[in-house]
N, C-alpha and C positions, 0 to 999 in steps of 0.2 A: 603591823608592828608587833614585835613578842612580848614587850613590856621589859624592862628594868630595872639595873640591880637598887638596890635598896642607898648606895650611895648615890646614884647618877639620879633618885630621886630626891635626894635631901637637895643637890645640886642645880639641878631642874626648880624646885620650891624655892632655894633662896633667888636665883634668876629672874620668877616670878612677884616676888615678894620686892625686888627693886624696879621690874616691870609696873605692877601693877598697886603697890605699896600695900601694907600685910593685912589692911583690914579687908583685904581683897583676893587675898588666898588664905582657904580653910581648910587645916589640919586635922586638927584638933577631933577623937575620937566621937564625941557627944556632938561635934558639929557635921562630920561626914555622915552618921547615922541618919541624917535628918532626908538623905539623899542616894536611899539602900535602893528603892523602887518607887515606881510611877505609880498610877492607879491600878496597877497588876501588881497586889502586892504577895502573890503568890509566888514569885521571883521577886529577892533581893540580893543586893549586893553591895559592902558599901563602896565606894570611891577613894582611892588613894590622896586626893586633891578635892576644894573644888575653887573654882577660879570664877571672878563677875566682872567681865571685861566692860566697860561700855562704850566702845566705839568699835568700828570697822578695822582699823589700823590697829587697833591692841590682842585683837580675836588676831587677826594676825602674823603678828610677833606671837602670842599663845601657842600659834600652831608652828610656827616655825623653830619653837625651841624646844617642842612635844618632839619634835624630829629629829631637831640635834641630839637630846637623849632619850630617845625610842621610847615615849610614851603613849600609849594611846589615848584619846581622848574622844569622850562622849559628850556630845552640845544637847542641853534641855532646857526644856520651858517652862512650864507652871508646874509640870510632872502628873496632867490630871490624863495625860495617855493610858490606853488598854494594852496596849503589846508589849510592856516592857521596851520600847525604843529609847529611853532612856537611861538604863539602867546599866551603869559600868563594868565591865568584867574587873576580874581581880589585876590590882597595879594599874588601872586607868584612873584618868583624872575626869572631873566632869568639868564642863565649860557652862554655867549658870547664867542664859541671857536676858535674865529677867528685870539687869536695869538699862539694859537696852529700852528703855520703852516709851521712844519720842517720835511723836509722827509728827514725821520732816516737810511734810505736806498735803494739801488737800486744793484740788482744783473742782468747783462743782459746774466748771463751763462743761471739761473733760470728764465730769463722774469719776474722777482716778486720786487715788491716794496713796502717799509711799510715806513708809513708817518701819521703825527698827521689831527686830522679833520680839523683843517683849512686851509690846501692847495689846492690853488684853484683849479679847474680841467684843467685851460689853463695850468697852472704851473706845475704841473705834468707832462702833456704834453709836456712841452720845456725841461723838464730835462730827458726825456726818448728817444727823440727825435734825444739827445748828443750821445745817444748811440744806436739807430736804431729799438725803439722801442715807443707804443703808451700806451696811456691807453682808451677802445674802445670807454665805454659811451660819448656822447655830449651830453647833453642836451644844448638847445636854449641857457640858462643861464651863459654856461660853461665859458665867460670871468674871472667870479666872483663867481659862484655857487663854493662850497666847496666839498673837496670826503668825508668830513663827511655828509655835505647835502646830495649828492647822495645816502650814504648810508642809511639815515634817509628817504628819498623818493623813495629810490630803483628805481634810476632817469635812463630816456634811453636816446631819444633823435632820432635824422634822422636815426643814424644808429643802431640802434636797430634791426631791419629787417633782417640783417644778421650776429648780434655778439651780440644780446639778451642784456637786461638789466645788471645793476651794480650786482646784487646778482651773477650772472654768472662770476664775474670775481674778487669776494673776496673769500680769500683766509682762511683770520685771524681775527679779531678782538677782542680788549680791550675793557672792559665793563667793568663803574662801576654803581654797581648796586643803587639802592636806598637809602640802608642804608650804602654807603660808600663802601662796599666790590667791590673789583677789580678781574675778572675771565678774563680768555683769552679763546676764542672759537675758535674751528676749525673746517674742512669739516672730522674729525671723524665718523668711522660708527656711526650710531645710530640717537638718535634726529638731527634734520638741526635745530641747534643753529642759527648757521650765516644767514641762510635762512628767520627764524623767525624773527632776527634783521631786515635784510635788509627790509624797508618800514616799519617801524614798528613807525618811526616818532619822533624816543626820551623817546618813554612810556616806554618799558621796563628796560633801563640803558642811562648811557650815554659814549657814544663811544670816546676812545681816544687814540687809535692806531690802523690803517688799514692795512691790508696786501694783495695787487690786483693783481690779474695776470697780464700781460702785453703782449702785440699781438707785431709782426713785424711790421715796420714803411713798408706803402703803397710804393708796387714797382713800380706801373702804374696803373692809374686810369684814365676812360671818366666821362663827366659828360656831360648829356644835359638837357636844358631846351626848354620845349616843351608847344606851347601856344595855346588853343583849345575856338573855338566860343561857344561850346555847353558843360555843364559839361556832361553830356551822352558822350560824343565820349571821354573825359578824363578819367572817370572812365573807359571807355571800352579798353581803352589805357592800361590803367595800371594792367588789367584783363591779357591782352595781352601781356605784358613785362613780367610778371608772368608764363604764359604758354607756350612762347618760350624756356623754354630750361635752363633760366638763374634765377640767381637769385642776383639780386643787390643786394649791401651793402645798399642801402638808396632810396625810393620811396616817393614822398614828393608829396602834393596837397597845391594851394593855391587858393582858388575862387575870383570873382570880387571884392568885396570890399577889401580884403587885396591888388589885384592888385593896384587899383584908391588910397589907404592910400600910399604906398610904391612909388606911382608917385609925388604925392602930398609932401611926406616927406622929400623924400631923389634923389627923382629927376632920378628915373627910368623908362624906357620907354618901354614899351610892345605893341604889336601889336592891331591895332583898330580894336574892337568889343573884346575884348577876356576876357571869364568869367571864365578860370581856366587856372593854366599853372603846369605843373608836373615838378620837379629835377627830375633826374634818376642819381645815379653813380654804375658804373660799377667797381669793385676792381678785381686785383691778379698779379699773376706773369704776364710778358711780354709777353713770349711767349702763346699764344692763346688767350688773351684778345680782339684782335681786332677782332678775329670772333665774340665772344661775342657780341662786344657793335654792331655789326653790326646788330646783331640779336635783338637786344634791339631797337634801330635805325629804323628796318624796320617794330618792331611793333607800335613802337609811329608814324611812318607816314604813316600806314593804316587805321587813325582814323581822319584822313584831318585833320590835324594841321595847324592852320597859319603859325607858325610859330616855326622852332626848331634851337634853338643854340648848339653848339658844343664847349666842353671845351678845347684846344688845348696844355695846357701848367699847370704847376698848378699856375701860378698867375691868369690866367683865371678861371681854377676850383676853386680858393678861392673867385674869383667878381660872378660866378655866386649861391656860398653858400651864397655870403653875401645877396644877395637876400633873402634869405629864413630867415636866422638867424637875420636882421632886422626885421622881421614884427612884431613881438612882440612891438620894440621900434616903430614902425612906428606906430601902432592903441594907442601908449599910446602919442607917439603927436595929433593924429587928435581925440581923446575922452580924457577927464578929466577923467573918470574911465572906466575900462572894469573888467568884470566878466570871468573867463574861465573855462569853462566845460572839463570833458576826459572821453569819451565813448570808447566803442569796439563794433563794430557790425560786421557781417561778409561783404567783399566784394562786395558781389553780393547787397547789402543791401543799399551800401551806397551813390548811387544818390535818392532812395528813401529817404534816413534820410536827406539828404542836403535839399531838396524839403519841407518836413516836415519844418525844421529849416528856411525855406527863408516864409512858409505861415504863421509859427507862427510871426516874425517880425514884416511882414504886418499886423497882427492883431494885434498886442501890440503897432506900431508905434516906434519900437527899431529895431535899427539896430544890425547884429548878423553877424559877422566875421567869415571865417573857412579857417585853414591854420593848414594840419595837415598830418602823418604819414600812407598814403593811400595805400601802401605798406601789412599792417595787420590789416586794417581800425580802427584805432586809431583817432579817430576824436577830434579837439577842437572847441567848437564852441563858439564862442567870443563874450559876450553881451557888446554893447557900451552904457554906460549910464553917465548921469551927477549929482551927489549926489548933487548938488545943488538944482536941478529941482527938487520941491514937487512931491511926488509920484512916483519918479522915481526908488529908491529903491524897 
């Protein structure tokens, strides 16, 4: 769509405003700001519209009258995305589906649950949970993040490593398309419809009923946290957890500067000199688990750790996640803006690319963050910057 004119939009808005009645479409310049960018807030934009449909049939009529008069429109979630997928070009509306957020059901015979795009992914969580079961993806975000955002980002998170990304774990989805038309997709032989959605960002339809698998709720789980002087012997570590035998649900790295933010922040203490410290958790049944993390255990301390903690309980395994899962909020207190990268390079690769990322810093005079998914070397590498500062951009 090209977008326009400025009547065919007043036109458009009052259309919707008897569609959807006015506390339901936002104009108003202090309320479209609120919906400039995502969590890339190095691109904004604001939105011409923004519209909170909540059903199937109303997202519909939305888009079929964005069409009548050639508006385009962007569908978003909680907006705690990285790539700008959310973020409206100029004369677009957004489609806000965040009171979509009713799950329509749960079967724990089937492990499957279908639910509208804006239930959050904790929320999910606690209602699956009733009944002894999860839903796998976390991403960082997952307080607030949405299972239509995940879908839209085809989002993973720590445990990805060993339960793969959201595409792996849909089932269904409702799509409606551009010019209104509403199709349901499934994992059918043939083209991967659902496949295709998943990360596809909003472009192709927009999603408004999900149907995920659901995994068994963790019967026993270790966790440790392991704190290394050198990243050399942490990556060598976690070479090591890898080739023992096991394979964790979740291998996590964080290097020095997210350590010194996360002290500074939130008032955690890590052992002195230490420029990387790895999560490891160990998932399964009971019985044989303790061989497991033992094995896990003896390779993170043949890499001379200062220091390894051991999760003992799971109030303990949630203090030593929270480590991980603040660092995000911890580098957005100690920088006014950050940038965030997502590479994949192979293992063997990745104290060389860490090395890379600390020379380049030094020459730019930007501090650069990495706290990331070391496990399939998923790296993010965190630019801190102050859009204030001329040229900092």
């Amino acid at each position: 769509m090209t977008g326009s004119t400025d009547g065919s939009m007043d036109r458009f808005a009052s259309a919707l405003r008897s569609l959807l009645g006015p506390a339901r479409v936002m104009d108003e310049p202090h309320e479209r700001i609120l919906y400039e960018s995502d969590g890339l807030t190095l691109h904004r934009s604001p939105p011409a519209l923004v519209l909170f449909p909540e059903t199937t049939e109303e997202v519909s009529s939305c888009l079929r009258l964005a069409a009548e008069h050639d508006v385009p429109v962007v569908p978003r979630g909680a907006g705690t995305g990285l790539s700008g997928g959310a973020v409206a070009p100029a004369g677009a509306a957004v489609l806000a589906l965040t009171r979509m957020r009713r799950i329509l059901e749960i079967d724990p015979i089937e492990r499957r649950c279908r639910v509208q795009p804006g239930v959050a992914n904790l929320a999910l969580n606690a209602a699956a949970e009733k009944r002894g079961l999860r839903f796998a993806p976390d991403p960082s975000s997952q307080q607030v993040a949405t299972i239509g955002g995940n879908v839209a980002e085809n989002a993973g998170g720590p445990h990805t490593l060993l339960h793969g990304v959201t595409a792996t774990h849909v089932r269904s989805l409702t799509v409606v398309l551009a010019g209104g038309d509403v199709v349901a997709f499934g994992r059918e032989p043939g083209p991967d419809w659902v496949g295709l959605l998943c990360g596809s960002e909003g472009t192709l339809g927009v999603v408004t009923e999900i149907e995920v698998d659901l995994i068994p709720a963790v019967e026993e789980a270790r966790v440790f946290l392991a704190a290394y002087a050198r990243t050399e012997e942490a990556i060598a570590a976690v070479s090591g957890v890898l080739t023992s035998g096991v394979l964790p649900v979740a291998l996590e790295m964080m290097d020095g500067e997210v350590l010194a933010t996360l002290e500074s922040a939130f008032g955690y203490r890590f052992p002195q000199g230490a420029r990387s410290v790895l999560i490891v958790e160990i998932e399964g049944l009971a019985a044989g688990l303790d061989e497991e993390a033992d094995l896990a255990l003896a390779a993170l301390q043949s890499r001379n750790p200062l220091e390894i903690r051991t999760a003992r309980d799971a109030r303990e395994r949630a203090a030593l996640w929270r480590v991980r899962k603040q660092a995000f909020g911890a580098l957005g207190r100690a920088s006014p803006d950050y940038y965030t990268q997502d590479g994949v390079v192979p293992r063997s690769r990745i104290a060389e690319l860490l090395e890379t990322i600390r020379r380049i810093g030094e020459r730019e005079s930007m501090k650069i963050a990495n706290v990331f998914h070391a496990g399939d070397g998923n790296l993010h590498p965190i630019l801190l910057y102050d859009a204030r500062v001329p040229g900092e951009i």
